[in-house]
N, C-alpha and C positions, 0 to 999 in steps of 0.2 A: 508725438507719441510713437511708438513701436508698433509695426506691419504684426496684426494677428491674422493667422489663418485657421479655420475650425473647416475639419472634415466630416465632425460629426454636433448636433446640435447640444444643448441641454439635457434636451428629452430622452436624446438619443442615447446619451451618458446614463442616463436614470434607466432607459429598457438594459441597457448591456449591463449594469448590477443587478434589476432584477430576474434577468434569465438566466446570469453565471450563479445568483443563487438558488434559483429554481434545481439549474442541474448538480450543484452541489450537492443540494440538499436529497433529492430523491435518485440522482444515478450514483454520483459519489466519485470518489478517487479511487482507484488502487494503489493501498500503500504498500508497499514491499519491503520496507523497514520494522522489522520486531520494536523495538522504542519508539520510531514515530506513531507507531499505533496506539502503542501503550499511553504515549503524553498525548494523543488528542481524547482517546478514549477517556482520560482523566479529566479532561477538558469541559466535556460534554460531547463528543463526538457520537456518533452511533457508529460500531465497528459490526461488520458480519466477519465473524470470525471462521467462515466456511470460504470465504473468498478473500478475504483481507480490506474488504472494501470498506472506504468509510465515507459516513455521510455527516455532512457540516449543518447544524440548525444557524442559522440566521442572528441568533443573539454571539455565538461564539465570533464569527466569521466579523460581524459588529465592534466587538469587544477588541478581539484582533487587530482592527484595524487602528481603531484609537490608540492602542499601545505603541502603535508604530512612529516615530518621532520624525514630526516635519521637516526640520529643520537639523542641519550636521555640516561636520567636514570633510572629504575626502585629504590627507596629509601624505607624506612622504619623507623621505631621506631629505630633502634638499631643503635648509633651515629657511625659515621665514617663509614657507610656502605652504599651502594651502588649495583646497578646491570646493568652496559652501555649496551646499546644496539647496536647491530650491529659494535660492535670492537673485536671480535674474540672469547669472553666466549660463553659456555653451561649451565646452571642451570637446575637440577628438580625442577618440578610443584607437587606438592602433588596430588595425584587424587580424585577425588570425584562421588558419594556422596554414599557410602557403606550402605545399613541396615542391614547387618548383617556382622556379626564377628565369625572369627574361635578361639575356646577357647583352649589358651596356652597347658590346662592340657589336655583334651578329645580329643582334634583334630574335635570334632565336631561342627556343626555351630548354633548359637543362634545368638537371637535381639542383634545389638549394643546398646553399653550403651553410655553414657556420657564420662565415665571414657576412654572407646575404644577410641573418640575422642580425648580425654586430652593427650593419652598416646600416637597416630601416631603426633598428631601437635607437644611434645611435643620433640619426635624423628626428626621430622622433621626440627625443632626451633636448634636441638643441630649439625646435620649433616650438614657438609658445604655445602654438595654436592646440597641443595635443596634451593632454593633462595626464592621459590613463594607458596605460600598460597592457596591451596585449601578448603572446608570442605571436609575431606576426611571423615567424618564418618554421617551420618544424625540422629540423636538422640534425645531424651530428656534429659530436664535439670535434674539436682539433686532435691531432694525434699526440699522445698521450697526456691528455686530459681523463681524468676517472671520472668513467658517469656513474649515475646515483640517482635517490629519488630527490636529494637538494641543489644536484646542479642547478637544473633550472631557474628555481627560487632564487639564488644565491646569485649565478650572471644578472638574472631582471635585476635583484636591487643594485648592484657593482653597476649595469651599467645607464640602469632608469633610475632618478633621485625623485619622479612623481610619483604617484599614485599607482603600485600593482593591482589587477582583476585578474585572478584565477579561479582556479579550484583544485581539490585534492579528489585519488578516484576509489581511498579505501579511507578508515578510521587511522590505521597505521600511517599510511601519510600525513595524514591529519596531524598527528605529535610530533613527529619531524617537522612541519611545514611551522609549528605554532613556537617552537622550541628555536626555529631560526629566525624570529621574527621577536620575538628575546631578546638574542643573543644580539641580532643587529641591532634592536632599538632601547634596549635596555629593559626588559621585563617587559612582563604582562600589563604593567598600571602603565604602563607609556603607551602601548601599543596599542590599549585601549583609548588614550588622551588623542594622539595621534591620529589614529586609524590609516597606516600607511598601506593596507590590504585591504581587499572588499572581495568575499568569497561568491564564486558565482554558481546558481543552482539552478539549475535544467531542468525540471520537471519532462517529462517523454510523453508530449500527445500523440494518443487522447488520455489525458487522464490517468497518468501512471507517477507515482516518486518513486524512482530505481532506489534499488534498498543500499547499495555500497556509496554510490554518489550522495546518498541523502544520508547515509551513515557517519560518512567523512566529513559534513558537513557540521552535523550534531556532536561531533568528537570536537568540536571546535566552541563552543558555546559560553566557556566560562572567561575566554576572551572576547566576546562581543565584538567578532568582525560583523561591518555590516555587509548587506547580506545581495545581492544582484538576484532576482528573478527572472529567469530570463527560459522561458518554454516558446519552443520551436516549431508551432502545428503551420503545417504547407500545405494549403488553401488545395484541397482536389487530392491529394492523397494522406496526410492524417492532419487535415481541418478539413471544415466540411467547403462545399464549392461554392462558397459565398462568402465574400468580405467582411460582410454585416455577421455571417453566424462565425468566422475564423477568428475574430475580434474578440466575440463572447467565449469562445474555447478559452482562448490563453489569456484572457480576464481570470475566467474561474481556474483554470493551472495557479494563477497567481495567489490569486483570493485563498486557495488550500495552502501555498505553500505559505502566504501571511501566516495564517494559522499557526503551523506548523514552528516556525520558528518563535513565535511570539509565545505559544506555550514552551516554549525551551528554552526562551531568555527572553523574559520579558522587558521589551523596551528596546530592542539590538533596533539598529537602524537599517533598513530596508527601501531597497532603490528599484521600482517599477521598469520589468527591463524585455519586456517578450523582442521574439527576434521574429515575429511572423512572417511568413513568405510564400510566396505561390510559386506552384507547378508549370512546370512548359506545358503544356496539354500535348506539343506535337511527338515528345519523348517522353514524359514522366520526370525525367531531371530537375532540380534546384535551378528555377531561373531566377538566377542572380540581377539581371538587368533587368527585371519585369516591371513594368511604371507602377503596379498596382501597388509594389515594396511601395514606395512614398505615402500613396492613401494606408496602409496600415499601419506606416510610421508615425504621421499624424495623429490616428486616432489611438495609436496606446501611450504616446505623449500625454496627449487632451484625457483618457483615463485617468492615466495618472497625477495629472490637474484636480479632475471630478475629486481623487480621495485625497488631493493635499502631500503625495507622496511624489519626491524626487522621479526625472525621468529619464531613462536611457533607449534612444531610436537606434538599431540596427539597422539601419536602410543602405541607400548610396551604390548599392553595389552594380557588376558590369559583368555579361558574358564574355566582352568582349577579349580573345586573346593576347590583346597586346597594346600598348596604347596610342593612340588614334581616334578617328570619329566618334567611333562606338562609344569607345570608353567614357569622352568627353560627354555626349548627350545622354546616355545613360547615366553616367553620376551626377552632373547637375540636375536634370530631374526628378533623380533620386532623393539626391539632399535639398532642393528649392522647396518643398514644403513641410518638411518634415523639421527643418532650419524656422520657417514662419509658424510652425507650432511650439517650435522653441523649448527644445528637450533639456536638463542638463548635461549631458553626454551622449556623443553622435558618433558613432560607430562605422566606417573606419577608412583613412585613407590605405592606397599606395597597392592592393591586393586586387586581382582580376577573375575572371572564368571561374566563376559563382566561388571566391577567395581562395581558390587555389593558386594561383601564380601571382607573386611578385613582382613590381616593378619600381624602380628608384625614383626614375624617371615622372612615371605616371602619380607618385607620393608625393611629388614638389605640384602637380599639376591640381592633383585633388584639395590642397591646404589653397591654393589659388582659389577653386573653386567656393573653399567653406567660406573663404574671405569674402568673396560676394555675396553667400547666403547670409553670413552676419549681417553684410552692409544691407539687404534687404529690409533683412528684421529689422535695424535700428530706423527703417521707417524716413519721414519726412521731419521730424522734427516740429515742434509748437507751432502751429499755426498761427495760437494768439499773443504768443511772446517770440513771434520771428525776429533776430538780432535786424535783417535787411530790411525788414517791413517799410522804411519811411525812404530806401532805395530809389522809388521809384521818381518820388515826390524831387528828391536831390538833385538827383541827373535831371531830368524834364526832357525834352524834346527832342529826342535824334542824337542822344548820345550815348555814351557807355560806359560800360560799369566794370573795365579791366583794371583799372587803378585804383578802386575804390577801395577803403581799408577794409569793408564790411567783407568784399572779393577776396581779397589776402587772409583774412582771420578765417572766412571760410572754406578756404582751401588747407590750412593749416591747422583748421577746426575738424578734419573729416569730411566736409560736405559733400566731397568727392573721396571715391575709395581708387587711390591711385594704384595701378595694377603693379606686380611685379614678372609678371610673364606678358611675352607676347610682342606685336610689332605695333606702335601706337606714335607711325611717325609717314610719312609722305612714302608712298610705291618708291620714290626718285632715290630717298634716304635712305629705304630698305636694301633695294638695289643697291648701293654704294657699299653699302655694309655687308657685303655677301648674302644677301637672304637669308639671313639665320632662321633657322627653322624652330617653333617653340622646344621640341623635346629635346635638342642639343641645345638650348640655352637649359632645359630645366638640369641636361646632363651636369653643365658646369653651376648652377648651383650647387646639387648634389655633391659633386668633389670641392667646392668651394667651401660648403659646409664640414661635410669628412674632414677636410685639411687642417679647419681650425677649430675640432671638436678637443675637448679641451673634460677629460674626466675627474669625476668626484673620488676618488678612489677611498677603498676603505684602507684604515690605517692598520699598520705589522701587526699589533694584539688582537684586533679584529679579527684580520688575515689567519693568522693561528686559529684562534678558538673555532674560524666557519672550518678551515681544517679539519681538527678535531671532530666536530660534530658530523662534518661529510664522511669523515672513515669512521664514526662509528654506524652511522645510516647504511652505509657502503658493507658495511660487515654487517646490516640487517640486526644490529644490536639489539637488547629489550626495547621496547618504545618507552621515550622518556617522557616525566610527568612533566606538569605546569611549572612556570615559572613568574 
């Protein structure tokens, strides 16, 4: 069977719904959305329309949740591909959004460029291990490239064929973003079949749905993107200073923005996704390497168990500026339990110094690293249908088991997770071979990959029409309807 790890019990599951309903229900949200208020208030909400706050009774929040569908697929550009939710896979999320970048040659750090982007998505496009779509790098275009509000959208699918996670940050982008997602997948009833996009929503703890971000998002609704929840509360400055009550915050963030979209399409699919994090206490700063990220990766995985909803852990991340020790023991700790609570998507390699800088290098190191975490989870295997069981009995007395077929099948079984980085050979043989050092080996992976990335490209009529549509975006044309 499969290695489980729980950070929080049953019980423990059972108090964190009842107290995100408690504060639901009598402190409330502040919604800053005109129509979010309006559709929960229709709902059953109780709105104080002197503050905008609203409060969720218990039957709604209930109801909500049921509507919410277990089971789905994240899809993509690249045919016959897929990503099920909540049937037993793990995928990386790319991370984002890096402005700067550690340079291959110098090891020092400078502005990310374009080409830095090109070159993590296009690693990331080629490694299976990565299922989902970040911008992991935030950059400028090339020169004379016309930006716009679709570049973005338009590079991620040209050059990721898996699954995009974004968001839009007005209504107006919204018709743009949905009208390009049309035109590349053939209409609306595809892209609903599909689902090659999954919109991501941020709620602002403690307790806020920003009105433009939560508006962009409800401009979207008659296409049925499902939906990423993902509220941000940092343990000591807006969560409270405690793991146990940081947990329950972005429980109930969640639990409201359920809500919220379920009365606005009922049935859209929804992926449990808080990014919870704790404070350095010595600065106030985002510490990205903090061990405590793991224990709340865990437990909003295991939440997201509790209600039967798909899971996405943010965790994994590293202070460290560049990669080295740091980076290494900080992100395997990061991801080693967060991995045994076994999320569907795990958020993100290749990004450093709490996800601001980039490294190529340190990207081939961390997919290393999930390969372990997986090999963890899949556990020891049947005890009482071990293939070697009668092993022992065969060999008998003083002898061994390297030739044995059971030896060979389960080495070609997985039984061992054979690495691909690293020195896993005699000091004598290392020496021989120049001491290659892991990060110049993970360097010539990297270019190894690069070299023979091999793109999906969209076809001339395609080509055209995203044209069109970029210069009438670009000229801020009327927003166009559905499709």
């Amino acid at each position: 069977m499969g290695t489980r790890l729980n950070v929080l019990s049953d019980d423990d599951c059972a108090v964190v719904h009842e107290r995100s309903l408690a504060i639901l229900a009598d402190t409330g949200v502040r919604v800053d959305t005109e129509r979010g208020r309006t559709l929960l208030a229709a709902a059953g909400a109780r709105l104080d329309t002197a503050t905008n706050v609203v409060r969720f009774p218990r039957e709604l929040i209930e109801a909500s949740l049921r509507l919410a569908p277990r089971r789905f697929s994240l899809g993509g550009r690249r045919p016959g591909w897929s990503l099920p939710m909540n049937e037993g896979g793990c995928s990386l999320v790319l991370d984002g959004e890096a402005g700067t970048a550690v340079d291959p040659t110098s090891g020092k750090h400078r502005p990310a460029t374009y080409a830095d982007w090109l070159a993590v998505t296009q690693l990331g496009e080629d490694f299976d291990e990565v299922g989902v779509y970040w911008r992991a790098v935030t950059a400028g275009l090339p020169d004379g490239v016309p930006s716009g509000p679709l570049r973005g959208w338009r590079d991620a699918f040209r050059h990721f064929t898996k699954h995009v996670q974004d968001s839009a940050g007005t209504p107006q982008e919204s018709a743009w973003l949905v009208e390009l997602l049309g035109t590349i997948f053939g209409g609306r009833q595809e892209v609903r079949r599909i689902n090659p996009f999954s919109f991501l929503l941020c709620p602002l703890s403690p307790l806020v749905l920003e009105g433009p971000f939560t508006d962009a998002y409800l401009a979207t609704t008659d296409w049925f993107l499902p939906v990423a929840v993902m509220p941000m509360p940092l343990m000591g400055l807006s969560g409270p200073a405690s793991l146990a009550s940081t947990i329950v915050l972005a429980n109930a963030e969640v639990l409201a923005v359920v809500c919220l979209v379920q009365v606005a399409a009922s049935g859209v699919p929804v992926i449990y996704a808080p990014a919870s994090g704790v404070m350095d206490p010595r600065s106030g700063r985002y510490a990205g390497g903090a061990v405590e990220h793991a224990l709340l990766g865990s437990a909003s995985t295991e939440m997201a168990r509790f209600y039967g909803l798909p899971a996405q852990a943010s965790v994994g991340g590293t202070d460290a500026h560049g990669p080295g020790t740091q980076a290494a023991y900080e992100r395997s700790m990061g991801w080693a339990l967060p991995a045994l609570s076994w999320p569907d998507l795990l958020v993100g390699p290749g990004l450093m110094e709490g996800s601001t800088v980039i490294s190529l290098e340190q990207f081939v190191v961390d997919v290393e690293i999930f390969r372990r975490a997986v090999r963890l989870r899949r556990g020891i295997g049947s005890v009482a249908d071990d293939p070697a069981a009668g092993e022992v009995a065969a060999v008998g007395h003083g002898g061994d088991f390297l030739g044995r077929t059971a030896t060979r099948d389960a080495v070609h079984g997985g039984t061992w997770l054979i690495d691909r980085l690293g020195s896993h050979e005699t000091n004598e043989r290392w020496q021989n071979a120049g001491a290659p050092d892991t990060l110049v080996e993970a360097r010539e992976v990297v270019d190894r990959m690069l070299g023979a990335h091999r793109e999906m490209a969209f076809d001339e009529p395609l080509e055209r029409e995203l044209d069109r549509l970029e210069a009438r975006a670009a000229g801020q044309a009327s927003a166009p309807g559905g499709g």
